[in-house]
N, C-alpha and C positions, 0 to 999 in steps of 0.2 A: 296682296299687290306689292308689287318691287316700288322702292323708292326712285321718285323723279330724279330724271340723269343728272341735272344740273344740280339740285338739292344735294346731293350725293358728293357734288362736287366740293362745292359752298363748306358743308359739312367736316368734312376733311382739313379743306385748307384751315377753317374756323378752328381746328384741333392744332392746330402749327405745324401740320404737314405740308409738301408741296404733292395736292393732287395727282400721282401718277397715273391715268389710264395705260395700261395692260393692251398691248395689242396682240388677239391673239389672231393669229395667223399663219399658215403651215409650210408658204412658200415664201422667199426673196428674188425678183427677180436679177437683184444684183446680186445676191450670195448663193442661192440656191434653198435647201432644204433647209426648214429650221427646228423641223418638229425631233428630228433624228430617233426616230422611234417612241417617243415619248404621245403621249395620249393629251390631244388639246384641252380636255374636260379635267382631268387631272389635272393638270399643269394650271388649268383657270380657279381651281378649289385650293390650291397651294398658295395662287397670288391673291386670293380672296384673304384667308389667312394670315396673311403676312400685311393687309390694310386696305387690300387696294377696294378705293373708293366705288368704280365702274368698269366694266369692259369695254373692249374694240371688239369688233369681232368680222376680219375681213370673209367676204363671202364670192368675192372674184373668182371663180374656179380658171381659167386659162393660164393667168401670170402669177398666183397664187396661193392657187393648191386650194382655193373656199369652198363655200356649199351652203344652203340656205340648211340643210341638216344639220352642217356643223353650229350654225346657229340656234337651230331649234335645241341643240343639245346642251349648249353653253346657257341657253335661257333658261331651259328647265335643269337645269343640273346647278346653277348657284344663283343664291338671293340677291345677287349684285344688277342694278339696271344695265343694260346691254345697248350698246351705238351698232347697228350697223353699219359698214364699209362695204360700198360698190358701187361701180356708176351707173345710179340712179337715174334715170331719164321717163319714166311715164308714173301715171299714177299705180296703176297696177303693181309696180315695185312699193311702193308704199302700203298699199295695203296686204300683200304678201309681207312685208316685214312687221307689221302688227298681228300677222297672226300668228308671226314666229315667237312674237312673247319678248320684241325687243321694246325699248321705252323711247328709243330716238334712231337718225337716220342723219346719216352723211348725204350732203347736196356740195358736189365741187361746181365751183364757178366757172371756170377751167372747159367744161364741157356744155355747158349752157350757155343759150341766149337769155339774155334780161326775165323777158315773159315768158318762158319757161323755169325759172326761178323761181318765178312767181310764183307761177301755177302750181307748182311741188312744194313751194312753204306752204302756201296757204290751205293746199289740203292738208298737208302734213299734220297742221295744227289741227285741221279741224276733224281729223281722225285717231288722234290722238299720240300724235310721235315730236317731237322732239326736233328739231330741224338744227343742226352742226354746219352752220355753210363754211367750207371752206374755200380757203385763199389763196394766190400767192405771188399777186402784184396787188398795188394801190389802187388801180379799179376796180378789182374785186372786192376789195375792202370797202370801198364807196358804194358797191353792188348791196353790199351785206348791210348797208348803214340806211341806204335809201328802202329797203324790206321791213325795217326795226328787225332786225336778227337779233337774237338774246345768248345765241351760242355761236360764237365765230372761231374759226380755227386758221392758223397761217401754216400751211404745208413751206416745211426749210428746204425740201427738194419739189421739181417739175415731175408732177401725177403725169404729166402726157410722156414723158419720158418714161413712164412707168417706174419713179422714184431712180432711177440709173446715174444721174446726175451727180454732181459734187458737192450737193445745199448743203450749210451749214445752218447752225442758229443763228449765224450774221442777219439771217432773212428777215427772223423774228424781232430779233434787235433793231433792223432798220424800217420795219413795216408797222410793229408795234402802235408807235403813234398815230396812226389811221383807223385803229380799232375803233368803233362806231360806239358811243357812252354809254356805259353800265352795259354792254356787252360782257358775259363771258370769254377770258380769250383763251385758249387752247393751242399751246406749241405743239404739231403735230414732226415727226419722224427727225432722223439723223442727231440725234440726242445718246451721245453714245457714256456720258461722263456725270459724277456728281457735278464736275464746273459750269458743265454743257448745263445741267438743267440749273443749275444756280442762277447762269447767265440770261436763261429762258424766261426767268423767274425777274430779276433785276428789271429786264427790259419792259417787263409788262405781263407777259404770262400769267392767266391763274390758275393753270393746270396743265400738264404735258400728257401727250398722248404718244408709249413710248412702245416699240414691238423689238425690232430685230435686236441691238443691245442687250437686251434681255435673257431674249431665247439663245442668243450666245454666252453667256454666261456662265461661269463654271455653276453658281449656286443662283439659279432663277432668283431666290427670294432673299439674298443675301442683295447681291444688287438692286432689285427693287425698293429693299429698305435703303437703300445707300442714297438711292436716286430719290427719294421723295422726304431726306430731311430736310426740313426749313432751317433757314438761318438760327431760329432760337432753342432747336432739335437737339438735344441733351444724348437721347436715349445712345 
């Protein structure tokens, strides 16, 4: 059995890294192509290697490029717990993503009502996933605190934009202090810099959730080490 997403998270920082989650995903729709020939599952067994704590693993196929395949492949192909990304709206998505062998699930605020939030944490838990609510105003953050959420994520860009926007980590910076207590927080996208996730880190973050950066990258895993030293990071 894979280790608990959040455990995994904890663990890492507790090592004096700054938690990078890996987002893997094959399309941008602001940039286009990310994978440029290169094989997802590979690419996820390199960032494994290089530290990374847990996976992203988007499954959107329209804006994307996802697949619940690409998931089943990422799950069984590395010992890292797995987040599903998609919007999620019935319970049925939940339990197709447990059977994909992932440990947790994306619920954006963004596209729900309150009692539908609900309803998809509370199963979530009770079938055993992981619940990531994301954010990315102060109501949602109030959304996630009135739940007891234990993994909260602030998206720096608008999901209904289909991330298109200009977000920066100013979001994180400024939203930060709304994170709901002893929440996990999780800077999610436009994290393109060691300063950028320093800053993410500074404000509050205790873990970044980092894709396109990455996949652009001359050396995938040269960057990911870059992006996930802490402050007292020697190496």
């Amino acid at each position: 059995m894979n280790t608990k997403f959040s455990d995994a998270l904890i663990a890492r920082k507790q090592a004096g890294f700054i938690p990078v989650i890996p987002d893997i995903k094959c399309t941008s729709p602001k940039i286009g192509d990310l994978l440029r020939g290169r094989d997802p599952l590979e690419s996820a067994k390199l960032l494994a290697e290089a530290g990374a704590p847990a996976l992203s693993v988007v499954t959107e196929c329209n804006a994307f490029g996802g697949s619940i395949e690409l998931l089943k492949r990422i799950a069984k192909g590395t010992k890292l717990p797995v987040l599903r990304k998609d919007f999620i709206t019935c319970t049925d998505d939940l339990k197709i993503t447990k059977d994909c062998g992932a440990e947790a699930i994306l619920l954006i605020c963004a596209i729900q009502t309150f009692p539908s939030l609900v309803e998809l944490y509370n199963e979530a838990l009770k079938i055993g996933l992981e619940p990531l609510v994301e954010a990315h105003t102060e109501e949602e953050l109030i959304w996630a605190g009135n739940i007891g959420a234990k993994l909260v994520g602030i998206n720096n860009r608008n999901i209904l934009e289909l991330e298109k926007d200009d977000g920066t980590v100013s979001a994180t910076e400024f939203l930060a202090a709304y994170t709901p207590k002893n929440a996990i927080l999780i800077s999610e996208s436009s994290i393109q810099t060691p300063a950028e996730a320093q800053a993410a880190v500074r404000a509050g973050a205790d873990a970044l959730l980092i894709g396109t950066a990455i996949w652009q990258a001359e050396n995938m895993c040269e960057c990911y080490l870059a992006l996930s030293k802490g402050p007292g990071d020697h190496v």
